[in-house]
N, C-alpha and C positions, 0 to 999 in steps of 0.2 A: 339647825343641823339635822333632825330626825325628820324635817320636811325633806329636803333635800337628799336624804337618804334613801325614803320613800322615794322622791322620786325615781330616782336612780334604779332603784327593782324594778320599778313596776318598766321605765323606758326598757332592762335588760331582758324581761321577762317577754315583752311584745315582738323584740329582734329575734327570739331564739323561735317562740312560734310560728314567728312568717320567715323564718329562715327552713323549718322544718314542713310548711307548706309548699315550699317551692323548690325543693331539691327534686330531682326523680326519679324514679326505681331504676334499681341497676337495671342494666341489660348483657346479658352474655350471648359473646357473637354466636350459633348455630355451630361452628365450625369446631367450639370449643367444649363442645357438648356430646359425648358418648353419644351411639344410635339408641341405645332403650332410655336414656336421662332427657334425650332430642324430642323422643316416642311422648314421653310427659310434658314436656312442653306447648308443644304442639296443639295437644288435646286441651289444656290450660285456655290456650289461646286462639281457639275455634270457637265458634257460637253456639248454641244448644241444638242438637240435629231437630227441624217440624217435621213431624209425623207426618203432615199432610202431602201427597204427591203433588209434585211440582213438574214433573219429564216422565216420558215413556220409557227412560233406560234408567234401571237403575244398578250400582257399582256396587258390591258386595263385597269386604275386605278384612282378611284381618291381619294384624300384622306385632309381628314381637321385636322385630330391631329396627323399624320404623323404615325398612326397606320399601315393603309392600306401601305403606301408606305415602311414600314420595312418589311412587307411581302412580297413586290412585290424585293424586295431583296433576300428574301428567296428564292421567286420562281426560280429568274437569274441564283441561286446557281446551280439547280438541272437541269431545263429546258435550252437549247438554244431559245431562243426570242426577239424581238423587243417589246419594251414600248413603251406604250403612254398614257401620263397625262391625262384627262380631267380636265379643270378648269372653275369656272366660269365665265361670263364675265362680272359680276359687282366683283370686288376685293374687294371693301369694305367693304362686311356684316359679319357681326360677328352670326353664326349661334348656337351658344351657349347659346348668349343672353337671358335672359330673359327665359329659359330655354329653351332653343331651340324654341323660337316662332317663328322667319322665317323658320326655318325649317320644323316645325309641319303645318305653311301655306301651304307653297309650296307643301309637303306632300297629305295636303288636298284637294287642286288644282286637283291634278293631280290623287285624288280617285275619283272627283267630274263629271270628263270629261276626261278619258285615252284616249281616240281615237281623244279630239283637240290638235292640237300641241303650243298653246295660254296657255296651262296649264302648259308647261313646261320652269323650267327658262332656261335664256339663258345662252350658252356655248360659250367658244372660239374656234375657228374653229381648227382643226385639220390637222394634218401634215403626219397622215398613213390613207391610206385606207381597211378597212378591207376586201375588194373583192378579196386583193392581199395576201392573207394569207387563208393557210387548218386550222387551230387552232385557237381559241380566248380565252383566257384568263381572266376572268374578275374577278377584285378585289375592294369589294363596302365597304363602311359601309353601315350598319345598321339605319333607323333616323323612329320613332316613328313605328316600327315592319315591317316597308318598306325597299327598297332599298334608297338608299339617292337619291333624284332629280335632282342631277346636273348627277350623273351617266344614269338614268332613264330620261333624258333629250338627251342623247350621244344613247342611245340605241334605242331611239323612231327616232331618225334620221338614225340610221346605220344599224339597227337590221335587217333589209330587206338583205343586204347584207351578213350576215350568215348563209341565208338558206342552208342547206344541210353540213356545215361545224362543225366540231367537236367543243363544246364548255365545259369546264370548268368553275365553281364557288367557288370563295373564300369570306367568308363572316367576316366581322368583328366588334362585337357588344362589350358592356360590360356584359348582360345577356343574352338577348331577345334570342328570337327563330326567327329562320331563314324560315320559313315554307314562310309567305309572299315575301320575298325576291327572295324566287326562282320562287314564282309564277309571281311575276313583271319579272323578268327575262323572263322564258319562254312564258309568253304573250308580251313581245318584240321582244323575237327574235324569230319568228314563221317560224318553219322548221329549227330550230338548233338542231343537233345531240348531246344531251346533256348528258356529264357522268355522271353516275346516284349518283354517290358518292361525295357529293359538303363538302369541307371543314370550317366550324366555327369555330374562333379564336374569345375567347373571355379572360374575365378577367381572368378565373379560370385557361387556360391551357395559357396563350397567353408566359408565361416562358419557355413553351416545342413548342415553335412556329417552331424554324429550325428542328426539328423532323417530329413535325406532316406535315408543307410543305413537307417535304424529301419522309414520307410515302405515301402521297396523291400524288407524284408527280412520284414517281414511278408506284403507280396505277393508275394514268390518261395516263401514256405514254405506260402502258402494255393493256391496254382497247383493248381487239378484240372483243369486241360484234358486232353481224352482222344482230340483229332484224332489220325487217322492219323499216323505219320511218317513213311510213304514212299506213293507213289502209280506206276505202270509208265508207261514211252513205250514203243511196241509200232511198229516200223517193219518191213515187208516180213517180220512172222512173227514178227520176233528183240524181245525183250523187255529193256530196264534197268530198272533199280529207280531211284527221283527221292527224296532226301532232302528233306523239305517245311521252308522257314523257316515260323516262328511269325508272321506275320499276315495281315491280314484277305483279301487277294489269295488267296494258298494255303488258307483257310477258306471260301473262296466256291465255291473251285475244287471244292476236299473235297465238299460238299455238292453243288456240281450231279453230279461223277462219281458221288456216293450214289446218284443217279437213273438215269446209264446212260451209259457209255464215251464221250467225245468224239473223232471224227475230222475231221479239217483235211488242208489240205496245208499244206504247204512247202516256199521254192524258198530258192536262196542267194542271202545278199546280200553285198558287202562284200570276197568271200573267207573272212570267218570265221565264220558263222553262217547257218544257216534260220531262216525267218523267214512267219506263217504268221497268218492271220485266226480266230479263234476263235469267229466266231459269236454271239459275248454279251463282253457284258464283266463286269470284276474289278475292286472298286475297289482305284486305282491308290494310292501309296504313293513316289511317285517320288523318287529321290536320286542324285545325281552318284557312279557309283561307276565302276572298271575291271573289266569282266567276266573270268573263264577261262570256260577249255574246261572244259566240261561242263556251266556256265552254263545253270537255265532264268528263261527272264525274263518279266516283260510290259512289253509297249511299249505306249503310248496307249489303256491301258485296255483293248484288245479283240486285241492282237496279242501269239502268245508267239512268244518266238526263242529256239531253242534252237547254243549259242555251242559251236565247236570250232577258235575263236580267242579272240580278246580285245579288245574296244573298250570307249574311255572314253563314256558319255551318262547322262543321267537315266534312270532303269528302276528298277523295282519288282522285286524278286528272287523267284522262288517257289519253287527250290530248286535244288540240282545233282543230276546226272545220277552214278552208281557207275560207274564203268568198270577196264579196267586199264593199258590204254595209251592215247595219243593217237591212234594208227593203228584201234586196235579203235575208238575214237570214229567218227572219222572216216568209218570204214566203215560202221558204224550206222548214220549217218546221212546217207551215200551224196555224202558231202562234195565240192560241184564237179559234179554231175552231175545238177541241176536237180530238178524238180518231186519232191517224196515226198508219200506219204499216212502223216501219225502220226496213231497212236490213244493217246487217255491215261485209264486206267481205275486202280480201285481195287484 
């Protein structure tokens, strides 16, 4: 009997461990999964990003309700590219909270004082370099009509490195307008060759998302525009260089200086900016944005102001001024001390 007993464990004991070898992990469908529970997932069940470049484009993303990051799927579909996360480096704020209150901070921060880098939260360091890449990529949300901070945190550190490099924008809101977004954008990346056609994904289309990627992604990779990218303001001798935004304002512009330098004056207005009659006008393009310093604008179609402060209005952006300080600005442009004559030539 105690044989037989024996045996009898040892057979139950063998059924139960190859019964527990052979069952297999639950799986919960995608569908049943909150977007930031989905966000974890996801990351779970990706491979460990290689360092090493693999494509000339590379995607640049971050993303909190895993909105952005189903895009940047899209993009892989259409585009050959290397990814790369930005994350933050505190993991535990819930930026949702409280209606987004650390987000609308940090946000504020970073309207309060763009040029310290004390205004921006901190990042985890990064595993691609963008120097080693002709294309960038970038895919942000949206957080109170801005770029979101942790992304604008990655670009205020990198953005130096895509001077002269092709960039792309993909935006991702629930309504908002993106007009600020690009303007954080191209006052980061100064001297990025920007397509002038940036894509918004929001509530209303975000179901025609692999389309509209498909269509944008076709027109980013077919871009043979061959405008200048930078054009000079020449005041009393002394020369800047003008990074030019991608549309039709700064294409007009292009084309008449093709013909021969324009000179205006300019007085101050405001305290933060000259401001000055061109002569002809640019068709205008206008949008509710916050200008900086170094700001070139057009105002009412026929006026450009060049900004060595900051105000909020409708303006059509045609590009920023390279400088190194605020003070060399300033002086440039004889800031406070009435009437100048600029020349702006090719």
């Amino acid at each position: 009997m105690i044989r037989t007993l024996a045996i009898s464990i040892i057979t139950l004991l063998t059924a139960f461990v190859y019964s527990c070898e052979k069952v297999p992990a639950e799986e919960s469908p995608a569908t049943t999964l909150p977007d930031s529970h989905q966000e974890e997932q996801d990351k779970n069940d990706e491979d460990p990003v290689d360092s090493g470049v693999n494509s000339k484009t590379l995607v640049v993303y971050y993303s909190f309700t895993g909105n952005c990051k189903s895009i940047v799927k899209s993009v892989k579909d259409n585009i050959e590219a290397d990814v790369l996360e930005i994350q933050p480096a505190d993991e535990g704020l819930d930026y949702a909270a409280d209606n987004y209150a650390i987000g609308s901070s940090l946000i504020a921060a970073i309207r309060e004082k763009p040029d310290d880098a004390a205004s921006y939260p901190a990042i985890k360091p990064v595993n691609r370099n963008a120097a080693d890449y002709d294309t960038i990529i970038i895919v942000t949300p949206l957080w109170w009509s801005n770029m979101a901070a942790i992304m604008q945190s990655y670009l205020f550190q990198e953005g130096s490195k895509m001077k002269g490099k092709k960039v792309g924008l993909i935006v991702s809101s629930y309504s908002s307008g993106i007009s600020s977004v690009v303007a954080d954008a191209r006052r980061l990346i100064p001297g990025g060759e920007f397509h002038e056609d940036n894509l918004w994904v929001n509530n209303s289309n975000r179901s025609q998302q692999d389309a509209l990627v498909k269509e944008w992604a076709a027109g980013f990779q077919n871009n043979t525009d061959t405008m200048p990218n930078t054009i000079k303001i020449t005041v009393s001798g002394k020369s800047l260089p003008v990074v030019l935004d991608k549309n039709k304002a700064a294409e007009a512009l292009v084309a008449a200086l093709s013909e021969a330098p324009i000179t205006y004056e300019a007085d101050d207005y405001g305290g933060f900016e000259k401001v000055g009659a061109l002569g002809r006008s640019l068709p205008a393009n206008d949008t509710q944005i916050t200008t900086q310093a170094g700001d070139v604008i057009l105002y009412s179609g026929n006026q450009i102001v060049l900004f060595y402060g900051t105000n909020s209005w409708s303006y059509t952006r045609i590009g920023k001024m390279e400088y190194s300080t605020l003070d060399e600005l300033k002086s440039f442009l004889k800031a406070g001390q009435g009437i100048i004559n600029v020349t702006l030539s090719l």
